[in-house]
N, C-alpha and C positions, 0 to 999 in steps of 0.2 A: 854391514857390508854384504852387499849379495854377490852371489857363489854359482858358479857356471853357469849361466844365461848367456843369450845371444846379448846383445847391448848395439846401442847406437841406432834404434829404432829412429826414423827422422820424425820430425814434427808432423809435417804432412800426412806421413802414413798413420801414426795416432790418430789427429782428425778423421782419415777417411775410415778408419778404426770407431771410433767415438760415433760418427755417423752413421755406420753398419748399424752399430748395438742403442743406435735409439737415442742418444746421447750429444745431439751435434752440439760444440762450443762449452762444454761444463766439464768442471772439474771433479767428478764425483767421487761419495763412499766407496770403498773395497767392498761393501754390501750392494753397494746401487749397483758397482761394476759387474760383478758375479752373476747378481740378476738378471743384469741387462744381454748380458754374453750368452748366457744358457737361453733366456727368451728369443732370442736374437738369428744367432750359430746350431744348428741342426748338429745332433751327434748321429755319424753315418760312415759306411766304410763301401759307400758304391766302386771309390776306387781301386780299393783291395780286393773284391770279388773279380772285378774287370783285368785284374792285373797287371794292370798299368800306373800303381802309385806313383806319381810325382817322386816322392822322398818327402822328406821333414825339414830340411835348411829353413831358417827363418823366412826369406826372399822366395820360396815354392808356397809356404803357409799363407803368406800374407797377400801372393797372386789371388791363391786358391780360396781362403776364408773372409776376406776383403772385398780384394778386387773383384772377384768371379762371386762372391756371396754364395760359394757353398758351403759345404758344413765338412767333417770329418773326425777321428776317432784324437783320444787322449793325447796322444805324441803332439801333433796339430793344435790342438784346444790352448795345452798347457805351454806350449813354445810361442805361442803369440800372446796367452796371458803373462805369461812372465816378463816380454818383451814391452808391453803396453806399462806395466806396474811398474819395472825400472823405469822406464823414461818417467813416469808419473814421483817418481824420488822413494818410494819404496824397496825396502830389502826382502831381497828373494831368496829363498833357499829351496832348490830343484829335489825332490825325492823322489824314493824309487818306493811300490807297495808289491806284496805279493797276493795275488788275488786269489781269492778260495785258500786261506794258507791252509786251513783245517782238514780240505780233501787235496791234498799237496800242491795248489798251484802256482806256477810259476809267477818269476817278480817283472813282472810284464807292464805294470801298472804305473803313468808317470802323474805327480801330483805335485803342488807347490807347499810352502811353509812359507806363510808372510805375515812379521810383526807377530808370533807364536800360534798364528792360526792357520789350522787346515784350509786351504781354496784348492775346490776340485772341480773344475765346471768339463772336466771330461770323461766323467766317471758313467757314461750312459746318461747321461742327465738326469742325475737321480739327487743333481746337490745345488739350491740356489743360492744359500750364499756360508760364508766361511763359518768354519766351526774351531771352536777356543781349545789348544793344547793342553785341557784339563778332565782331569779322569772320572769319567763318570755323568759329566754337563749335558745335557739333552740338549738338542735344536734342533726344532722343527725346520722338515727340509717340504716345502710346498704339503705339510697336511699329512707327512710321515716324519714320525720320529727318529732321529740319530742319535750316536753317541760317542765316545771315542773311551777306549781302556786301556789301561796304560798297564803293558804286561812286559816288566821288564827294562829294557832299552827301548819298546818298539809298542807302538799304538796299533790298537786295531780299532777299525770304523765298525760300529757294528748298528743294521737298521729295521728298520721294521717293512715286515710286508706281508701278505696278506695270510702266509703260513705261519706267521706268526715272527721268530729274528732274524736274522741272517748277519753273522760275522764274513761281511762283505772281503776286507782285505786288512792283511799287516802291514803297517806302515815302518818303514826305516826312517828313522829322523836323520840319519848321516846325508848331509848333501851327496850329489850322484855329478856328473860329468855329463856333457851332450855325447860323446861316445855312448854311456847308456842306453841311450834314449834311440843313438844309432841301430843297435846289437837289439832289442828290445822289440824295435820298429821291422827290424829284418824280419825275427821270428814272427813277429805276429800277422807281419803285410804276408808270409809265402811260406811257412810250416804247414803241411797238411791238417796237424792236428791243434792249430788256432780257433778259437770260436770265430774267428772273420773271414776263414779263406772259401768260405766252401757254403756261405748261408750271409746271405742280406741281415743286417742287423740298423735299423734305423731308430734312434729313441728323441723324444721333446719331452718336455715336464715345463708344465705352467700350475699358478694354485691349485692344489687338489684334484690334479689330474695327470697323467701319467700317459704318453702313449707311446708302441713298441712296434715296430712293423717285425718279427722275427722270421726267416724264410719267407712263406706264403701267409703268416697269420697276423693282420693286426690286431690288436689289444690295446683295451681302451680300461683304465684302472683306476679309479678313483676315490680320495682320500675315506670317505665312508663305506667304503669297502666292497662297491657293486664294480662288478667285470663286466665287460661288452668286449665279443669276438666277432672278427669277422674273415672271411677267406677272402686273399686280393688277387682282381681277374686282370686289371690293369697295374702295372707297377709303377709305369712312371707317372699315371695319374694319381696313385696311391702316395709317392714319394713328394709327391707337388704339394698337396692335403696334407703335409709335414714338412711345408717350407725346405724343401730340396727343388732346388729349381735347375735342371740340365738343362745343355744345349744340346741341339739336334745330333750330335754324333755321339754325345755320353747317351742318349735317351735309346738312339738306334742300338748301340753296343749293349744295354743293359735289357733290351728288350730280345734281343739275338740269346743273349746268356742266360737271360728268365725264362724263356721256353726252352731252352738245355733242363733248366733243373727240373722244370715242373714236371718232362716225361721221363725224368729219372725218378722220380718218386715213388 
């Protein structure tokens, strides 16, 4: 039985769904799906900078990550994944994770439990396809290794990167409520001290390759372990070159707001 999700996805919107993510007319794996969604959907918070998020209601996500084929951050990712899965006859269960639990951080983090496995496709796109409710099991995520530990009641994802591991977030397996995800989505679209309100955060992941637009610096990382840095004089030409595609009044706003930060620097 799945557990607080929107429901009642139409048919129509699945297809135009399926055809966003590469998929038109097929009924694919929870593997294919994940793939296809992270290849596909840009993880990006140009909204939250701008400060005009939409919100999270399923019918603003599926404008916005569909219809308009932009991308956006976890709340977004995980409410249209869950939305697509159900209609697809899958049981969903909505959780909540606390990111960086180790240096205190907050349970900010929205992620699914489907058929016992981890599906994260809005974790910065750092995950392609789901990983097994079992403690200790590696899977490789595009050419870096994951893993999940079961500490207690509560998993932590813990993965690799180039400093070596990072115990990414604690997972709650307790299903969570869309109010969560409400209360969650508040703090993190307009808290000053959010990693999203105050600094562009754009991420893609394809095999063995990883790229970050963070503030001013993209960052190009890849699975054998060679970095490429570069400083961005264009933004929204920079954001385009990572499948974020605005239209003329997000491009004009985001360009007004990227010369604010860069002479605050």
């Amino acid at each position: 039985m799945s557990t607080a999700v929107d429901t009642g996805l139409p048919a129509s919107v699945v297809a135009e769904y399926l055809d966003r993510v590469g998929l038109p007319g097929e009924r694919p794996t929870l593997a294919e799906l994940t793939r296809a969604h992270v290849a596909a959907i840009p993880f990006e918070n140009v909204d939250v900078v701008l400060g005009r998020h939409p919100g999270i209601g399923l019918d603003v996500v599926v404008d916005k990550l569909v219809l308009r084929r932009r991308g956006g951050y976890c709340y977004e990712h995980a409410r249209l994944m869950a939305a697509v899965l159900e209609h697809l006859g899958y049981e969903v269960r909505p959780v909540m994770a606390r990111v960086q639990a180790d240096r205190g951080g907050p349970r900010t983090h929205r992620a699914l439990v489907v058929d016992e496995q981890l599906v994260d496709v809005g974790f910065g796109a750092s995950m392609l396809v789901p990983m097994p409710l079992r403690d200790g099991v590696v899977v490789d995520q595009a050419g870096w290794p994951h893993r999940l530990e079961r500490e207690g009641r509560e998993w932590t994802l813990v993965r690799s990167t180039r400093g070596g591991e990072e115990r990414a977030y604690r997972l709650d397996p307790e299903p969570s409520e869309p109010v969560d995800d409400e209360v969650a989505h508040h703090f993190t679209a307009t808290h000053p001290s959010s990693p999203f309100t105050g600094q562009l955060v754009v991420m893609r992941l394809a095999e063995g390759v990883s790229r970050r637009l963070v503030r001013t610096t993209l960052t190009t990382e890849y699975a054998d372990g060679r970095v490429e840095e570069q400083e961005v004089t264009d933004v929204v030409d920079a954001l385009a070159s990572l499948d974020v595609d605005l239209d003329d009044d997000e491009a004009a706003a985001l360009r007004t707001w990227w010369s604010t930060q860069r002479r605050d620097q």
